[in-house]
C-alpha atoms as a printed R data frame, in Angstrom:
    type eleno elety resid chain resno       x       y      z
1   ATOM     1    CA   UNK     A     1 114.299 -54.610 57.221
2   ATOM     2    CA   UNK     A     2 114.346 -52.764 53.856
3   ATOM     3    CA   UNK     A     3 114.420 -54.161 50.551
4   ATOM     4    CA   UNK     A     4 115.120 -52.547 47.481
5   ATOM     5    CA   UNK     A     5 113.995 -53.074 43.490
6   ATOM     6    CA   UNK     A     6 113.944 -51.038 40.546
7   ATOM     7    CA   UNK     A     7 110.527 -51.162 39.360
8   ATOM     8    CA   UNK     A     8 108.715 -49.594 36.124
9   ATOM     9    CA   UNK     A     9 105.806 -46.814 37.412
10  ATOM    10    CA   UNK     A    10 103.826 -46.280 34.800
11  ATOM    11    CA   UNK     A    11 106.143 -45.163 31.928
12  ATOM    12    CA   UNK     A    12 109.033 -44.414 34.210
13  ATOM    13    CA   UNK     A    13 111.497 -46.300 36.260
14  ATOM    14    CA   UNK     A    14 111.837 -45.781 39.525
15  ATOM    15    CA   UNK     A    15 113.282 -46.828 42.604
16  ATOM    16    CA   UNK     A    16 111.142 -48.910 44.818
17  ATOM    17    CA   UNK     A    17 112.324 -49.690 48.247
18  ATOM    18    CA   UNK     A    18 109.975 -51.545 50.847
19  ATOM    19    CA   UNK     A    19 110.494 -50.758 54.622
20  ATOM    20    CA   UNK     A    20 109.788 -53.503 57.023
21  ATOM    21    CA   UNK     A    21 108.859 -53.480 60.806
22  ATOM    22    CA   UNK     A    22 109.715 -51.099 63.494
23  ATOM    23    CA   UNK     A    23 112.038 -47.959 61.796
24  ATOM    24    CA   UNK     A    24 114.101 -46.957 65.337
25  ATOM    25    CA   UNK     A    25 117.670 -46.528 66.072
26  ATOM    26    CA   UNK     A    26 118.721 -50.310 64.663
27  ATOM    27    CA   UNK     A    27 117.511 -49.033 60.998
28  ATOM    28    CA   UNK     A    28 120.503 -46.260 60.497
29  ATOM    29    CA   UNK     A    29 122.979 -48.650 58.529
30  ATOM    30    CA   UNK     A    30 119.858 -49.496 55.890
31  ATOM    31    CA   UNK     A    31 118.320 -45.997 55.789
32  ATOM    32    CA   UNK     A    32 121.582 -44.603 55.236
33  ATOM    33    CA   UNK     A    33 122.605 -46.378 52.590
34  ATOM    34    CA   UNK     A    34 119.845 -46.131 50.433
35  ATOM    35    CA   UNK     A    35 120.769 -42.468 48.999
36  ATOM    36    CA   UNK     A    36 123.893 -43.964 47.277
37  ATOM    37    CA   UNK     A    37 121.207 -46.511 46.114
38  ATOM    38    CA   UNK     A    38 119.116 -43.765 43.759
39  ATOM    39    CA   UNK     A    39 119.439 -44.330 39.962
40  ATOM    40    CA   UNK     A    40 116.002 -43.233 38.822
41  ATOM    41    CA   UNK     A    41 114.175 -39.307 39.582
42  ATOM    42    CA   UNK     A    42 111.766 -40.904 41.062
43  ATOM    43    CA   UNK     A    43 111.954 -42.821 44.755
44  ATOM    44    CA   UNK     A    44 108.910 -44.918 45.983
45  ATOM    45    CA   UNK     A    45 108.828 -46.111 49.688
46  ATOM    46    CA   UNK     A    46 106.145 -48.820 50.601
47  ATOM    47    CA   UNK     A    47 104.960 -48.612 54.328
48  ATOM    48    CA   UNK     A    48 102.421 -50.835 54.072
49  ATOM    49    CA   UNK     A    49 104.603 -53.569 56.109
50  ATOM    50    CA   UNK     A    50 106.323 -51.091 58.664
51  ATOM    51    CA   UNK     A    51 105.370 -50.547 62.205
52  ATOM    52    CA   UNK     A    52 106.093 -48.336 64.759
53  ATOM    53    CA   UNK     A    53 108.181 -45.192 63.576
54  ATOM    54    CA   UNK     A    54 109.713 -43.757 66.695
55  ATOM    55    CA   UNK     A    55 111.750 -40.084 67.163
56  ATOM    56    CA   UNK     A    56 115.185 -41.952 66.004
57  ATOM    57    CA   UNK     A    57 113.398 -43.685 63.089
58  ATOM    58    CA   UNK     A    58 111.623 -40.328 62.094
59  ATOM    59    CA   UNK     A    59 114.679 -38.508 62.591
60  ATOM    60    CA   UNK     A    60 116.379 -40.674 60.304
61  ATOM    61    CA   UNK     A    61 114.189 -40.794 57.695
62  ATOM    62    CA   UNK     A    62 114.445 -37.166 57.558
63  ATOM    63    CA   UNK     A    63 117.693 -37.438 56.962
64  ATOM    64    CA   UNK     A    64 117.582 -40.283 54.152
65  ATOM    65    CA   UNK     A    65 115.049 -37.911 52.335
66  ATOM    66    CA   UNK     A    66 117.010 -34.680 52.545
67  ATOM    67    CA   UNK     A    67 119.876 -36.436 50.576
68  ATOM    68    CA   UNK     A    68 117.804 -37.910 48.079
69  ATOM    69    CA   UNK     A    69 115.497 -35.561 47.193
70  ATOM    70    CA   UNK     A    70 118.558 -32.993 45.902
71  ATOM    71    CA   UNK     A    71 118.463 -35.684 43.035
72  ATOM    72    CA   UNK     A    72 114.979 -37.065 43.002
73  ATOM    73    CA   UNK     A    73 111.327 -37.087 43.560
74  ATOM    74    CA   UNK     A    74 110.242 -38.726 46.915
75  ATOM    75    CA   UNK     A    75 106.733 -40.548 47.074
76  ATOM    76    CA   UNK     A    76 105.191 -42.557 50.111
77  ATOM    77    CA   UNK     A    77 103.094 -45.609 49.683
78  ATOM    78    CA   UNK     A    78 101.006 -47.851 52.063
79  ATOM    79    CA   UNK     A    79 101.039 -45.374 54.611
80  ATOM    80    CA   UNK     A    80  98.968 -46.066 57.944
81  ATOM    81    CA   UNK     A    81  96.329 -43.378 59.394
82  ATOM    82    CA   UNK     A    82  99.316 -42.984 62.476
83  ATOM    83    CA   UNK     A    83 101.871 -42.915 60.018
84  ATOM    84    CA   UNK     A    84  99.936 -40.029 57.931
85  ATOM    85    CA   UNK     A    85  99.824 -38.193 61.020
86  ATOM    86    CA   UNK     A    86 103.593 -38.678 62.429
87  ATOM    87    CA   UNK     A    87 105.089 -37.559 59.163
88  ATOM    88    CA   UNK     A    88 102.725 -34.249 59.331
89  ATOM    89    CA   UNK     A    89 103.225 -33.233 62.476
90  ATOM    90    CA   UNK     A    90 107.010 -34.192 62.161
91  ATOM    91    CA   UNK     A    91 107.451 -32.440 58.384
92  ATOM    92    CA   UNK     A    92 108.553 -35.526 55.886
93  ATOM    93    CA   UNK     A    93 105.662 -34.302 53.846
94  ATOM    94    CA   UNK     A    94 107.998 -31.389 53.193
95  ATOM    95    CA   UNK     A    95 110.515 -33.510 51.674
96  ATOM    96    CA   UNK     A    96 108.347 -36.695 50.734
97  ATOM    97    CA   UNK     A    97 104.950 -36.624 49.149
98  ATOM    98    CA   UNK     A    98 102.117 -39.166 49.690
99  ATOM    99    CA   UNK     A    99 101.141 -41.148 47.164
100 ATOM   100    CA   UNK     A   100  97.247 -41.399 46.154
101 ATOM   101    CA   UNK     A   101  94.950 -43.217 48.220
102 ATOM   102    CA   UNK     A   102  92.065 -45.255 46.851
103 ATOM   103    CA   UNK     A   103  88.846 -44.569 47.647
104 ATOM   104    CA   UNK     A   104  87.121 -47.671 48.832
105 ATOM   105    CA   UNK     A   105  84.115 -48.122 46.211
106 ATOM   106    CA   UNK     A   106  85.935 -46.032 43.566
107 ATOM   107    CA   UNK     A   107  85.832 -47.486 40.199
């Protein structure tokens, strides 16, 4: 399930969309329709409630983030330690950046 909001980041608007669950072959119709969805230059995807990302569901991420980022910055929040590694080894950093992690104790 994805779920989309335009949200303020800072000073700027963005797009915030929140991806739900296991991202396969059954996500296409919502991953693909999100492009047309882009009104802001800046995209923010929340992981922090998805859960397995298989070969489809990478594949079509790839996709979803080679149309938008012709027209926008992509950043990647909530990411898991297996979901950091997937989308290196797979190359959505190339199109999608990770957001800033915390550091636990930071102030």
């Amino acid at each position: 399930m994805i779920t989309a909001k335009t949200s303020k980041d800072g000073s700027a608007a963005c797009d915030y969309f929140v991806l739900e669950g296991t991202i396969d072959a059954y996500s296409e119709g919502l991953l693909m329709a999100i492009p047309a969805k882009v009104k802001h230059p800046l995209v923010r995807f929340d992981f922090s409630n998805a859960g397995r990302v298989n070969s489809m569901g990478v594949a079509l991420l790839l996709r979803c983030f080679k149309e938008i980022s012709g027209k926008a910055e992509i950043r990647l929040e909530g990411l898991s330690q297996m979901h950091t590694m997937l989308f290196k080894m797979t190359g959505v950093f190339l199109l999608a950046t990770p957001a800033e992690q915390k550091k636990e104790g930071a102030a």
